[in-house]
N, C-alpha and C positions, 0 to 999 in steps of 0.2 A: 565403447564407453557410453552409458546410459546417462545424458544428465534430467537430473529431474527437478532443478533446483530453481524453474524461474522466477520463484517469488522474492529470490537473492538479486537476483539479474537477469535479463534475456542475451542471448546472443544479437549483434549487430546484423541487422538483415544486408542484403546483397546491395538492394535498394540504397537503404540509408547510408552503405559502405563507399558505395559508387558517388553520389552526391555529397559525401562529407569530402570524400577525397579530391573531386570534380573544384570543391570550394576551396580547399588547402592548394591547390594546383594554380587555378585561375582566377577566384577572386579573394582576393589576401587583401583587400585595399582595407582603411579605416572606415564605417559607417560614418564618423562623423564629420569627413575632412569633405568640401566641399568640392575637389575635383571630380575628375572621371572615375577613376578605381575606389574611389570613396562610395560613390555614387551606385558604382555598381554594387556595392556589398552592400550598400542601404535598402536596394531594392530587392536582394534575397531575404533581407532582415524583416522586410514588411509585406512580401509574398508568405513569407512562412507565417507571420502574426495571421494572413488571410484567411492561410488554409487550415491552420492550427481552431482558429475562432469559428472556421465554419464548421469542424468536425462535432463541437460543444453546443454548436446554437449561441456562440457569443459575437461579440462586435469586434473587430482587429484591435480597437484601441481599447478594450477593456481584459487585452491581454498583456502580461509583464513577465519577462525571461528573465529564469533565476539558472541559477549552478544544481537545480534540485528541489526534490520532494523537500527536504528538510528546510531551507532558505524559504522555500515558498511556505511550511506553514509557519515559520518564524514571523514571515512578515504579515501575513493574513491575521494572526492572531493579536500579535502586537498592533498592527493600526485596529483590529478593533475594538480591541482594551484602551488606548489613546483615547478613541474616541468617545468611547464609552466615559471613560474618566471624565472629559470635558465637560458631557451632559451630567457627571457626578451617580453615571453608573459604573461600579467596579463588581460584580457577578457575575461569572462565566460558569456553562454548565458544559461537562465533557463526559466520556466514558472512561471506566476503571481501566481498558486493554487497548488502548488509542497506545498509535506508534510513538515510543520516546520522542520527537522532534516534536509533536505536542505535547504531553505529558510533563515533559523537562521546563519547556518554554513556561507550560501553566504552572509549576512551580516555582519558576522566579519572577511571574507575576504575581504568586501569594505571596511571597518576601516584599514584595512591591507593593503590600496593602490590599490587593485584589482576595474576595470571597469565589474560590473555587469549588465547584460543588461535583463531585466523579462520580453519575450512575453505575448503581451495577449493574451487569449482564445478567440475562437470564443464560442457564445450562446449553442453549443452543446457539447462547454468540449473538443475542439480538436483543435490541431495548425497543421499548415500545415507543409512539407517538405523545401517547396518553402519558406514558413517564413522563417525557423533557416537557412537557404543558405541564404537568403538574409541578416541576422543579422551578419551571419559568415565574420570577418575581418582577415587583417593579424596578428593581435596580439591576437586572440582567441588561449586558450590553451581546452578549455572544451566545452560543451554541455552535459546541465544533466537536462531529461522528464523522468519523471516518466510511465514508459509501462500501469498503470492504476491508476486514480485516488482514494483515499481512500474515499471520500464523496460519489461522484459520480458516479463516477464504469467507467468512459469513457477509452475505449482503443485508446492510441495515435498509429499513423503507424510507429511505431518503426524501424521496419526491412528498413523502405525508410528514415528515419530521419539518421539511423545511415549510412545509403551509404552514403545521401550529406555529415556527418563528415567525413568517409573513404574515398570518393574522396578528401578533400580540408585538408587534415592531421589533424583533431582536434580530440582527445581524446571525446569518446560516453559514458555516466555514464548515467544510470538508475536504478530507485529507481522501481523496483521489488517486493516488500515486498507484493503488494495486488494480483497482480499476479502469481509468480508462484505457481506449483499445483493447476492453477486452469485453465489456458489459456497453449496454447504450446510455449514455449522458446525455441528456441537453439542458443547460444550466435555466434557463426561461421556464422550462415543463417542472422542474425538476424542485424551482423556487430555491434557487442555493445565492446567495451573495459570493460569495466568495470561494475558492475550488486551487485544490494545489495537484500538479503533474508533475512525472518526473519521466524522461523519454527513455532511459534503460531500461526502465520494464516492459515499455512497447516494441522493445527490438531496434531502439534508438542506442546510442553512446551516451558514456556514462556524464558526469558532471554538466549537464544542462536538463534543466525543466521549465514551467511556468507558474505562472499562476495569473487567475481568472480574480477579477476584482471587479462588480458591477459597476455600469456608469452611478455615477455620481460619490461611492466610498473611495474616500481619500485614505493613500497607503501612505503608510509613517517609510522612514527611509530606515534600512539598518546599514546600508554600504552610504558614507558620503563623497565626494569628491566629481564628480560628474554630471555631464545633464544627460546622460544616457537613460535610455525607455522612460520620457516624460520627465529626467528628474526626479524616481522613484527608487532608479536602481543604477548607482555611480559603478563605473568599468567598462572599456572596451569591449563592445558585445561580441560572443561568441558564435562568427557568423556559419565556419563549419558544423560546427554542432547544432544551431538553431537549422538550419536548413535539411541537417540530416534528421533533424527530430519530426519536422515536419514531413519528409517524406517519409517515415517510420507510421507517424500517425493515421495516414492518409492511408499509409496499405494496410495495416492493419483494420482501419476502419472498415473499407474496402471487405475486406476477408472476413472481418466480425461475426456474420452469422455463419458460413462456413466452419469457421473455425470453433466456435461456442459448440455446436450440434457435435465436431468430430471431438474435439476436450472432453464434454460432458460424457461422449459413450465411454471414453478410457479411461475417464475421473469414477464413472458407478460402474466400471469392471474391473478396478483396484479395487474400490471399498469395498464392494463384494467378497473379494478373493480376500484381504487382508482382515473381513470377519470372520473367517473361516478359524481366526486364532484362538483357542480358548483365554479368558480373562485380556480380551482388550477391548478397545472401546473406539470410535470414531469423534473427533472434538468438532462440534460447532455443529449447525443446522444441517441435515444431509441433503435438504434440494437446494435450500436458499444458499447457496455457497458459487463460489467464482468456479466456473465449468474445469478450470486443471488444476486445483485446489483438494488434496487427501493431506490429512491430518490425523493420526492414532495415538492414542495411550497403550502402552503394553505393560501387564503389571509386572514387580519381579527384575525389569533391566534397568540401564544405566542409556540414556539416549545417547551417549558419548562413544561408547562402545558398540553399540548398534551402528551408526555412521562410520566408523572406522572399519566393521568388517564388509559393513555391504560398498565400501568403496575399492574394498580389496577383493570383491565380487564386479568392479566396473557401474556401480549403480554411484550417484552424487546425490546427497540428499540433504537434508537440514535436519535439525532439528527444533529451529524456531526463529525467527529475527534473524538475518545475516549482522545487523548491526548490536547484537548482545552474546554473537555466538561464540565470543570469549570468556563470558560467566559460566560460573558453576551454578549460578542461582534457578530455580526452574523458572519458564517462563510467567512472567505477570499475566497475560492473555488466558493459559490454563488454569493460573487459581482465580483469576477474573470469572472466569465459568466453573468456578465451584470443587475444580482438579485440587488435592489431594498434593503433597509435597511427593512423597513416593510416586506415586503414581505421575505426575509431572516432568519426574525426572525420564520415565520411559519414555518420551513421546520423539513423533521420527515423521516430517514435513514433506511429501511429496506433493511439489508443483509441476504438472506436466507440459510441456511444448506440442507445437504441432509438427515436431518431427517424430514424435515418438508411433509406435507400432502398435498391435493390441499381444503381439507377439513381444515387445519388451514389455508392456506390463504384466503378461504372463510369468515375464523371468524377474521380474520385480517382486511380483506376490511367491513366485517359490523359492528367492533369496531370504526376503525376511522372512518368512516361517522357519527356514533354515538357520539365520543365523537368531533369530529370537527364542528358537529352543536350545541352541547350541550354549547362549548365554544365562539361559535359565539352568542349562546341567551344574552350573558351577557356583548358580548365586545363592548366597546365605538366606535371602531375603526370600527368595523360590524355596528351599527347603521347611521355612518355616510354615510358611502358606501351605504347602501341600501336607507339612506335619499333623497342622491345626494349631500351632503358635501363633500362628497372626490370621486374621480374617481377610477375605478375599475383600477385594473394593470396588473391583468389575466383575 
């Protein structure tokens, strides 16, 4: 079985496996209860803040453990629309293909009175600098671009987006989550305020992440009942999983350029082999993109039916969001870049590992041309295109 799907999830490394379980075993105590087994689990809780914060170039205490990517940009955005509110700014500037967990949040802060304003993408998955300065008003409290897309893999220029906020005082939030441990971060170089992570994508377990808050921005609480992480985020902290996240982070860091240089060759020896298709297309920027990140449009299929045979082929693939991949709707991401409703529904997400071969992505690219022409003998939508009833779109 080929999985190709890690922009869904990664598998738990051996590392992180051994250290979650090492912590379910022996230190089970409460962080917050003042004895020994207490004690001991506090100082996993705030080794891992260490090593987590040195990975990013941040401080231990301007990091805060959530349950996830999603929790963390919930709370990033919300404290800083709060704040923004206080000073009597409600304008927040976002992109049209940001992951639902922002998206969703910015819309029930427009119900909330808040002026939202959603760039568009240009055709390669990326907004300019000069856009979000241009969009920036005096009553902008935020700006939040996600550093890479989760369809597409495109990396925005983060480090020049977050100057024009640090020049013009607006608060910089980025959703993270596909990114780190896999590209280099350092939130200081980078000018970002604010940063959400989620350790499943790193080869961590799932339901914990963090989020990076610079000193001095105060987080609104969305959990109450605790004074756990500062009094920011109420629950018994999740000291297996914080510990295995951090040693997830740490090797992956570790392996980072290793692993980018070996991704990248099997990331542009798919996209190669998978233009070999007549009438398809490649979605988002082809270099600026996350090194195991292939995304296609193929015209003429159903991306639903593409994933069901090449799974019956051993291949595991997506075709967009794991968190929308119960819609029939095409993805927001592809008509955010200009994609075509037809044409959108073809599209088929290969995110690669470093386990994979160059010998499975060989068998990768002669599956789907196989099962893509297989599905084209039979579709209505192919016979017309080759008839001349309908016009080609790729």
């Amino acid at each position: 079985m080929i999985y190709a799907d890690n922009a869904a999830t990664t598998k738990l490394s051996e590392a992180a496996l051994c250290t979650m379980t090492d912590l379910l075993r022996e230190v089970w105590g409460n962080p917050s209860s003042l004895y020994t087994h207490g004690q001991e689990a506090k100082e996993v809780l705030e080794k891992a803040r260490e090593e987590i914060a040195a990975v990013i170039g941040a401080s231990p205490r301007e990091i805060t453990f959530t349950s996830g990517g999603s929790e963390a940009d919930n709370q990033a955005i919300r404290s800083a629309a709060e704040r923004g509110r206080i000073k009597g700014k409600k304008h927040i500037i976002s992109t049209a293909f940001e992951h639902h967990a922002v998206l969703h949040t910015l819309e029930k802060l427009r119900k909330e009175g808040y002026e939202i304003t959603l760039l568009d993408v240009h055709e390669n998955g990326l907004v300019t600098p000069e856009e979000v300065g241009a969009a920036i008003r005096e009553d902008t409290c935020l700006v939040t671009i996600m550093t890479a897309n989760n369809e597409i893999g495109t990396i925005q220029p983060i480090r020049e987006i977050g100057a024009v906020c640090r020049a013009r005082g607006v608060l910089f939030h980025t959703d993270a989550v596909q990114a780190v441990g896999h590209i280099p971060l350092n939130v200081a170089d980078d000018n970002i305020d604010l940063l959400s992570a989620s350790a499943h994508k790193f080869h961590g377990p799932k339901g914990v992440g963090f989020l990076y808050a610079r000193k001095g921005i105060l987080l609104s609480n969305l959990i109450e009942g605790g004074a756990q992480e500062r009094g920011k985020r109420a629950g018994t902290e999740n000291v297996p999983g914080i510990g295995a996240m951090a040693t997830a982070l740490k090797e992956a860091n570790a392996n980072m350029a290793q692993n980018a240089a070996y991704l990248t060759k099997l990331r542009d020896r798919l996209i190669a082999g998978l233009k070999e298709i007549p009438h398809s297309a490649l979605n988002g920027d082809e270099k600026r993109r996350l090194p195991g990140n292939v995304n296609f449009c193929f015209e003429g299929i159903e991306g639903e039916s593409l994933l069901l045979l090449l799974d019956d082929k051993g291949i595991q693939a997506s075709s967009g969001s794991a968190c929308t991949s119960g819609s029939l709707d095409p993805s927001h991401v592809l008509l955010a870049i200009g994609r075509v409703h037809d044409v959108a529904h073809g599209s088929l997400r290969l995110s690669l590992g470093e386990d994979l071969s160059e010998e499975d992505i060989d068998y990768i690219i002669r599956s789907v041309k196989e099962v893509v022409t297989y599905l084209r003998g039979f579709s209505p939508i192919w016979r017309d295109l080759m008839s001349g009833k309908k016009e080609f779109i790729l």
